[in-house]
C-alpha positions in Angstrom: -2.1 27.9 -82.7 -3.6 24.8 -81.2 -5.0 25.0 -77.6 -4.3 21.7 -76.6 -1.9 22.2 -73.6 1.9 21.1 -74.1 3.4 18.8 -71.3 6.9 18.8 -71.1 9.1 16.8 -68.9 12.1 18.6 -66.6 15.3 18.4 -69.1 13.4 17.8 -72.5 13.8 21.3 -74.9 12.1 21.0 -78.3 16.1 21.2 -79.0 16.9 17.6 -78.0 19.8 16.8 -76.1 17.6 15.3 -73.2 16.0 12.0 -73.7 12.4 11.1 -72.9 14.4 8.0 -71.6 16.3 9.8 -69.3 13.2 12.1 -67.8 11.7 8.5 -67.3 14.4 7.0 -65.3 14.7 10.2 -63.5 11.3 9.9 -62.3 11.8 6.2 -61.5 14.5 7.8 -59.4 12.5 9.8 -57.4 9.8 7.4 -57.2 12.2 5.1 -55.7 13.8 8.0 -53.3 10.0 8.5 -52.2 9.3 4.9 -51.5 12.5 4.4 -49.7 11.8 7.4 -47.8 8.6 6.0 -46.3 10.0 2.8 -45.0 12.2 4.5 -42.9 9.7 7.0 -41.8 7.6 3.6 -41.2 11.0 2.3 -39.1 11.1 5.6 -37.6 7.8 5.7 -36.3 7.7 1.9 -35.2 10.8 2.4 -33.2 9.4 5.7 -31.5 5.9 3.1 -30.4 8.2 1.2 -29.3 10.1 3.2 -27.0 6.9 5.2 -26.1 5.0 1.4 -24.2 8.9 -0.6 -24.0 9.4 0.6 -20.6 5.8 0.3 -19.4 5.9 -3.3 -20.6 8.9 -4.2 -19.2 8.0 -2.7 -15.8 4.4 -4.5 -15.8 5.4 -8.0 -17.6 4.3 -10.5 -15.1 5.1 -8.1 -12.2 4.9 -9.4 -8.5 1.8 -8.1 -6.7 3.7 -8.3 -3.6 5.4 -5.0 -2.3 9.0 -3.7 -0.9 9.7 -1.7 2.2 13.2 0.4 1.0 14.7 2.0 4.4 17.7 3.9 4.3 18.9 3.6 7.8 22.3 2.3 6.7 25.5 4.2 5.2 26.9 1.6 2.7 23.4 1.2 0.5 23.6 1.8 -3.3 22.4 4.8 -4.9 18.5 4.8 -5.9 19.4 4.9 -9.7 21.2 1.3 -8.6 18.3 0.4 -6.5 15.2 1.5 -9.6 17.8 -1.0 -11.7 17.6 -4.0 -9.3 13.6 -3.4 -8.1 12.9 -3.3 -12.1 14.8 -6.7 -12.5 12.6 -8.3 -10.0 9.4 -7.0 -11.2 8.3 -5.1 -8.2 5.1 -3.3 -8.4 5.1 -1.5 -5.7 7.8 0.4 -3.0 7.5 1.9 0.4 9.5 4.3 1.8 9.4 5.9 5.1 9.9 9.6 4.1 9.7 11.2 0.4 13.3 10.9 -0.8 13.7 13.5 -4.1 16.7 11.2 -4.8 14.4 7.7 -4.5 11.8 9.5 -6.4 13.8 10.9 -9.7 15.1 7.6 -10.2 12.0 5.1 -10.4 10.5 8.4 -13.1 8.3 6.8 -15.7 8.6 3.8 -13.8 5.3 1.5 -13.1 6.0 0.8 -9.6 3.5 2.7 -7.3 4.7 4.6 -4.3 3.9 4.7 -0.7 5.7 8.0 0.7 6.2 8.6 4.6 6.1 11.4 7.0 8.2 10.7 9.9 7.1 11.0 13.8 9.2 14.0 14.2 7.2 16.2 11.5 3.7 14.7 12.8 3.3 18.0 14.9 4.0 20.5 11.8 1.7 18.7 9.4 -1.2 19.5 12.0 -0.8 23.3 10.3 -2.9 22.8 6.8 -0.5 25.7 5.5 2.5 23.4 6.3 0.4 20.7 5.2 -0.4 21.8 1.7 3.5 23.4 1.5 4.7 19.7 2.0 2.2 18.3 -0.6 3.3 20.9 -3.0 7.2 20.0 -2.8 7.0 16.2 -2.1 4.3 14.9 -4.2 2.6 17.9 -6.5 6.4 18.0 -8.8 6.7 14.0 -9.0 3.2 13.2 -10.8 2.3 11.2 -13.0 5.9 10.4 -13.8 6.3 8.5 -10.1 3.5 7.4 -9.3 2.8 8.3 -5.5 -0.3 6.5 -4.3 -0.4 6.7 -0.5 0.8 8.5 2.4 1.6 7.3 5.4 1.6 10.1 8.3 3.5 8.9 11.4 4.4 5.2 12.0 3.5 3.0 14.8 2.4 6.1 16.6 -0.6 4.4 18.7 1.9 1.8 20.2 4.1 4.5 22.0 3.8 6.2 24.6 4.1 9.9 23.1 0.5 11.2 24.0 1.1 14.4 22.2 2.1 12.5 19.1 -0.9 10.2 19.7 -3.3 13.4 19.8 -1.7 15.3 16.7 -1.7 12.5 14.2 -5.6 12.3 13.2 -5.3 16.5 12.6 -2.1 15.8 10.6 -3.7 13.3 8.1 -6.8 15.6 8.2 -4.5 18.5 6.9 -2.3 16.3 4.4 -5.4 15.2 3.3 -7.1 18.8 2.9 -4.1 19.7 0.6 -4.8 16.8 -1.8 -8.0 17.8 -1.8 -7.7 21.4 -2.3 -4.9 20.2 -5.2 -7.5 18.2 -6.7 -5.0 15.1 -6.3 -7.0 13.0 -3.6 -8.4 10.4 -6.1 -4.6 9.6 -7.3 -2.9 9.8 -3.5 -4.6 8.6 -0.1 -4.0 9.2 3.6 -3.3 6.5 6.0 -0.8 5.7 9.0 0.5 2.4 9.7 0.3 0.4 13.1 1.7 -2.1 15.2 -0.3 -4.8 16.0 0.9 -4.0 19.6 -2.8 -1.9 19.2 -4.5 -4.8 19.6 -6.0 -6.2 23.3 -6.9 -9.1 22.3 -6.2 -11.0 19.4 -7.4 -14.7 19.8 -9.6 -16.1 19.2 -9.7 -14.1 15.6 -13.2 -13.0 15.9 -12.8 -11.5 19.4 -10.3 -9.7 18.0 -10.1 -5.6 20.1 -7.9 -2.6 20.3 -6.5 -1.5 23.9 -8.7 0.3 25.7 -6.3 2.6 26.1 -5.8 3.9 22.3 -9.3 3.0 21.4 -10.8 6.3 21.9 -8.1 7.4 19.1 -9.1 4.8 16.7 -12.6 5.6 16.8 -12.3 8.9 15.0 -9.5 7.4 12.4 -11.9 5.2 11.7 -14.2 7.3 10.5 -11.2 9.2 8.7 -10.4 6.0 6.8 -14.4 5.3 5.6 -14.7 9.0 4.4 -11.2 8.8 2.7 -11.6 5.7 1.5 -8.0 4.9 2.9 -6.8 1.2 4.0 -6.0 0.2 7.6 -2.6 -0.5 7.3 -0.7 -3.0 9.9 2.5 -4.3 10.6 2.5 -7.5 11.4 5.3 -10.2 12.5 5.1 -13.6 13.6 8.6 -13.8 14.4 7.8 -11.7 17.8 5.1 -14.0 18.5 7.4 -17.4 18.0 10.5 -15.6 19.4 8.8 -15.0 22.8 7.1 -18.2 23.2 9.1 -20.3 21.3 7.8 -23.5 23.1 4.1 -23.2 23.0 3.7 -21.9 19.4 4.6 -23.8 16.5 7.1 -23.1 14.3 5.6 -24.8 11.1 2.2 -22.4 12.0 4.3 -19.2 12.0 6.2 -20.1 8.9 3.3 -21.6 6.3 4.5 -24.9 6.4 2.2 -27.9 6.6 0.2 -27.8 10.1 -3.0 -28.7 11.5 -3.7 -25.2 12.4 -5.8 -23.4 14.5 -10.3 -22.9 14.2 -12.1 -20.1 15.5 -14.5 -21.3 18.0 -16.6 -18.6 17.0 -16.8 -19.0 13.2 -15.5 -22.3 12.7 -13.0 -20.9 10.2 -9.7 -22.8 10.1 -6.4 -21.0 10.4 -3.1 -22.2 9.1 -0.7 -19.4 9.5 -0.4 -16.8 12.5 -0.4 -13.9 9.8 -3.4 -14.4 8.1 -5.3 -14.8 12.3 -3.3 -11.5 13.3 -4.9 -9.7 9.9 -8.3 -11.0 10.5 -7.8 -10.3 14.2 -7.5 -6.5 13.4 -10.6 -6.9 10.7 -13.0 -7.8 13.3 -11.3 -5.2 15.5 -12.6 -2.9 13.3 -15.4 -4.4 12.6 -16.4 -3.8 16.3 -16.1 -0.4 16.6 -19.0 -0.2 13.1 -16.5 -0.4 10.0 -17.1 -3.1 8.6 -15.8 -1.8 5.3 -12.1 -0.9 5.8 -9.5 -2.4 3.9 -6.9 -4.4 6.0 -3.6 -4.2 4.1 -0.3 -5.0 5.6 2.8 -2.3 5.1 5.3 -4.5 7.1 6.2 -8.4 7.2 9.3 -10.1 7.3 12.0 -12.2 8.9 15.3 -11.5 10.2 17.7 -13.8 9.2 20.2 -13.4 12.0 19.6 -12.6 15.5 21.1 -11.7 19.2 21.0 -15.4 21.3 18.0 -14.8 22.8 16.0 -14.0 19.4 15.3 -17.4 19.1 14.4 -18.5 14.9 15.9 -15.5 13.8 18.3 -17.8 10.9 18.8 -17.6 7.4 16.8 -20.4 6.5 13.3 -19.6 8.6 13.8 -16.1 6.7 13.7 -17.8 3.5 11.1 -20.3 4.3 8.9 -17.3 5.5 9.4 -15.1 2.6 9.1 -17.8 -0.3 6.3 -19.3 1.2 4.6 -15.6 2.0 5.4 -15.1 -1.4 3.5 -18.6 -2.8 0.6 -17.0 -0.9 0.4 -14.2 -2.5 1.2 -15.3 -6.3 -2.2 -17.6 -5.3 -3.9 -14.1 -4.3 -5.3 -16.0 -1.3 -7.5 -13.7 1.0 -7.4 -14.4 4.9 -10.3 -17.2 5.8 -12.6 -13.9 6.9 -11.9 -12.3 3.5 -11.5 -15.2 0.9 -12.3 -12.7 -1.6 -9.9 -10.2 -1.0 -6.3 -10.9 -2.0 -4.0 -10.2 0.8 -2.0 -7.3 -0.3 1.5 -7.0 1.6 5.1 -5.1 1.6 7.7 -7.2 2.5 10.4 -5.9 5.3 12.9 -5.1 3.6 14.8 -5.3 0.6 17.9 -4.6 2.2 20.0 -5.3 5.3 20.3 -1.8 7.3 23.8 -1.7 9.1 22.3 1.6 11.5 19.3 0.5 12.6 19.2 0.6 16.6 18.3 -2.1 18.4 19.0 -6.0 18.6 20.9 -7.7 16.0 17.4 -8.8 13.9 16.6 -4.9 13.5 19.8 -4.6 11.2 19.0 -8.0 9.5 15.6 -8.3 7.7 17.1 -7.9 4.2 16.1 -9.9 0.8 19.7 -8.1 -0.1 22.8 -7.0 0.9 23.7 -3.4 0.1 26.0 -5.5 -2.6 22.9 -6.9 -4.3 23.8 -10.1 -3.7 20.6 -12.0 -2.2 21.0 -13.0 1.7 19.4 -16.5 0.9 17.5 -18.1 -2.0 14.0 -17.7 -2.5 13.5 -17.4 -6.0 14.2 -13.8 -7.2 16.4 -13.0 -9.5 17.1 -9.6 -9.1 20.3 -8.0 -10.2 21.8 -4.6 -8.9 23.2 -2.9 -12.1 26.9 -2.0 -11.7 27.9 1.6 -11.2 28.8 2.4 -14.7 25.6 1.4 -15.9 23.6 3.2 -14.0 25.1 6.5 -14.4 21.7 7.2 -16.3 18.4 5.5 -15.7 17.2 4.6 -19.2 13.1 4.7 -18.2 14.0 8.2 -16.9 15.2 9.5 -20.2 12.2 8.0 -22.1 10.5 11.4 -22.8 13.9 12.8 -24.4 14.7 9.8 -26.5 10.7 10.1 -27.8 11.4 14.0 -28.6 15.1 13.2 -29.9 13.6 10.5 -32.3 10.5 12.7 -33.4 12.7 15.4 -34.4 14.8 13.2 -36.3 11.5 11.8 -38.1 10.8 15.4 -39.0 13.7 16.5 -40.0 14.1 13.7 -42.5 10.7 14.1 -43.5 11.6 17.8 -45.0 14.9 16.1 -46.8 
């Protein structure tokens, strides 16, 4: 018997009745089936790519550098999935809140936009307990990373400008605690500590380069100071010319306190020209600093805005200096200008707010400094155009269910793979 081996095709008997011509198309067949195959595991695997980076290129495509305040003082807001809907159609970067909403959080999952989270005056006290401390890091930040991405918070607000002395003496221990946990967490690289101020702090404030604190908070801001150059952690400052204008509406100019075209003020001192009051308040508080040996410190500001209605006596407070502020604050920063003591260093700024808050306290501005109305529709025109998705279609955030449409679409892939 010959030992040359025999090849036979699948249906072909050395008793006929099966062509070599159909083995051959039979083949062609699967050939065909295979090839087919692969282009959709090719689609497949495209579309999965594409779902994986859509949403991270979506939220960072030419995204404003400029950031939001969201407060919540109001009872006729939209829900947060609305609210991640309408910050994503403006291209937001970056929120503030004043606590550490788990609603606000969830919904801005997978999201680009960087967080600022708040502790509130009224839990200042607890946080000065490290066991508390590290209990509130494990429940408000610890179960949201990386998916949010919390990058800062703020313990206490405007604390140094009131006249709680206890408050005043427990907020340096508090941020010391908060910022033990991170540490101990191994999460202080992704989230720093800071506290934001009023400018009230300051004693002086003109010429820039005099700039000083009060002597009476001064021996608090000596030792944050040096919390802030250990931690790295930025100075942050609220800061509105509106008060400024409102309260001397007839020796301060209006086109100075609003951007517009003016001859501006120069520091005697430095010779530095000043057009706007914002930048001179910011570079007021830099050489503040400055003063007391920090040179270093970043300045940033976690509150500016305009009201854009007002009680009679809150003089400016109208829809159209609140756009002419805002737009031209935004211009600014679009043009990454740095103040003239900082040229270098892009201002970096949160806007107050992004919506009218109907239970704020206070005079009529406090309810008032809103880009939006709880409605989404924008209080005056400035250039954004951001849309608050309807209720039905935000039943689901889409960029929150990202990791399950991956894993539905990779099983599918598999599955057809074994077909």
């Amino acid at each position: 018997m010959s030992s040359k081996p025999q090849y036979y095709l699948k249906g072909v008997t050395r008793g006929g009745g099966y062509s070599v011509n159909d083995s051959v198309r039979e083949l062609l067949e699967l050939q065909r089936m295979a090839m087919e195959k692969n282009r959709v595991f090719s689609l497949l695997t495209v579309l999965v790519l594409w779902f994986m980076i859509s949403g991270k290129f979506l939220q960072t495509a030419e995204s404003l550098t400029v950031g939001i305040n969201y407060g919540q003082i109001a009872n006729n807001l939209p829900s947060p999935t609305r609210v991640a809907g309408l910050v994503s159609s403006l291209n937001i970067s970056k929120v503030k809140l004043y606590d550490a909403d788990p609603n606000v959080l969830r919904a801005f999952l997978n999201s680009q936009v960087e967080f600022i989270i708040g502790i509130g005056n009224e839990n200042v006290a607890n946080m000065t307990d490290y066991s508390k401390a590290l209990s509130w890091v494990q429940n408000h930040i610890q179960p949201y990373l990386p998916r949010t991405r919390i990058t800062c918070v703020t313990v206490g607000n405007e604390v140094y400008s009131g006249n709680d002395t206890t408050l005043k003496s427990n907020l340096l221990p508090a941020m010391q605690s908060i910022y033990a946990a991170l540490v101990a967490l191994g999460l202080d690289k992704q989230v720093n500590v800071t506290t934001a101020h009023s400018v009230a702090i300051l004693g002086n404030s003109y010429p820039p380069s005099a700039g000083s604190f009060r002597p009476d908070v001064a021996e608090f801001i000596q030792p944050l100071l040096n919390f802030h150059a250990m931690a790295n952690s930025p100075f942050l400052i609220n800061v509105y010319p509106f008060f400024a204008y409102k309260d001397n509406p007839d020796s301060i100019s209006l086109d100075y306190v609003l951007f517009r075209p003016n001859s501006g003020i120069t520091d005697p001192n430095t010779n530095l020209n000043y057009d706007n009051m914002l930048y001179a308040q910011v570079d007021s508080v830099y050489s503040a600093i400055s003063a007391m040996g920090h040179p270093n410190i970043d300045v940033r500001i976690s509150e500016t805005g305009w009201p854009s209605r007002g009680d009679p006596d809150e003089v400016g407070a109208t829809p159209e200096n609140a756009a002419i502020y805002n737009g031209n604050l935004l211009q600014r920063i679009a043009m990454q200008q740095g103040t003239p003591l900082k040229p270098s260093v892009p201002i970096e700024v949160y806007v107050f707010a992004l919506f009218n808050e109907n239970l704020k306290p206070g005079p009529t501005s406090e309810r008032n400094y809103g880009l939006y109305y709880p409605d989404g529709n924008p209080v005056y025109n400035i250039g954004l155009n951001g849309r608050l998705p309807s209720m039905s279609s935000s039943a689901s955030n889409p960029l929150t269910l990202l990791p399950e449409l991956v894993l539905f679409m990779l099983v599918t892939v598999t599955l057809f793979w074994q077909l």
